[in-house]
C-alpha positions in Angstrom: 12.2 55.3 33.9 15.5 56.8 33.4 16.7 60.3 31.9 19.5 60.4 29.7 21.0 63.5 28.1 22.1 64.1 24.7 23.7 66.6 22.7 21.1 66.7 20.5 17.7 66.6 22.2 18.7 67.7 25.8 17.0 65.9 29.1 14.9 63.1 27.6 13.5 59.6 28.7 12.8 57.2 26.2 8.8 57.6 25.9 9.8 61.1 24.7 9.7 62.8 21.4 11.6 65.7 20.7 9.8 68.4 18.1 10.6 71.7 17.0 8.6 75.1 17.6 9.4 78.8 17.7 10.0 79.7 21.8 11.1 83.2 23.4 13.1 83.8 26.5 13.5 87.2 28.3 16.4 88.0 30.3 14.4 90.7 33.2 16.2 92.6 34.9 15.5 94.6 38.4 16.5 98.1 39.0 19.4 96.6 41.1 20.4 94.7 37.8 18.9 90.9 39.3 17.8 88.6 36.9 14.3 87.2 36.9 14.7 82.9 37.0 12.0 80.2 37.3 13.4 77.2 39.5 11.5 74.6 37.8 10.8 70.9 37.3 8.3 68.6 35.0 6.5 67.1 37.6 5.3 64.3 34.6 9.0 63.5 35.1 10.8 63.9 38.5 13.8 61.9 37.6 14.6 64.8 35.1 15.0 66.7 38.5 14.8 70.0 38.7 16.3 73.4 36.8 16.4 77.3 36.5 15.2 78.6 33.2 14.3 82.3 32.2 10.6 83.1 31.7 9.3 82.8 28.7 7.5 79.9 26.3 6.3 78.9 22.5 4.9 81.4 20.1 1.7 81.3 19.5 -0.3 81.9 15.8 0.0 85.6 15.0 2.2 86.1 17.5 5.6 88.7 17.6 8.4 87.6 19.4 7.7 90.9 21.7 4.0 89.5 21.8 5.1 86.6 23.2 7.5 88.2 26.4 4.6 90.1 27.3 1.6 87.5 27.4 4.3 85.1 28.9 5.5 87.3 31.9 2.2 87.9 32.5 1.2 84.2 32.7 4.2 83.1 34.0 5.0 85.8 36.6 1.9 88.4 37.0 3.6 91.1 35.6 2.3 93.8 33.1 5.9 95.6 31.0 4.6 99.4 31.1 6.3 101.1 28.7 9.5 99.7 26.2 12.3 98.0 27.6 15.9 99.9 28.4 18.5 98.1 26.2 16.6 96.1 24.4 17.9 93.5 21.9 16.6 90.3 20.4 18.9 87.7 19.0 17.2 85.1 17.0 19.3 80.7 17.3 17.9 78.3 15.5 17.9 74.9 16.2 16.5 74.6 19.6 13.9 71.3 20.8 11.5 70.4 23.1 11.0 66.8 24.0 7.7 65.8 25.2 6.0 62.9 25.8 
């Protein structure tokens, strides 16, 4: 099976459907200003190789977008946020896919 890339649905092979659904991503910062990244692959689909992304995921039912950093870092990385964040901003884009099988 082969990958292609296009503008507008990203990494895809051609089993693949691209839909549309609310996601969050957190930019996490240490105390010595690092950033928090997930190397990462689709092990479904190898040939899509492999990727860094910033945690996060979809928003689920009754979800806030804040609800959503938190139950993700938690899944995603083990960690509990104590307390609110220093410098918090949100910035909404629209537009943005997922293509699944």
């Amino acid at each position: 099976m082969t990958a292609a890339w296009s503008k507008s649905g990203g990494w895809k092979t051609p089993d693949m459907t691209v839909i549309e659904r609310n996601v969050v991503r957190a930019v996490v910062l240490d105390a010595r200003e690092h950033i928090l990244l997930f190397h990462t692959r689709d092990p479904t689909y190898p040939e899509l190789g492999t990727w860094w992304e910033l945690p996060g995921g979809g928003v689920e039912g009754g979800e806030t977008y804040l609800d959503t950093v938190v139950r993700e870092l938690a899944e995603e990385a083990g960690m509990t946020l104590v307390g609110f964040l220093r410098g918090t901003s949100m910035n909404v884009y629209t537009g943005a896919q997922r293509v699944v099988p």
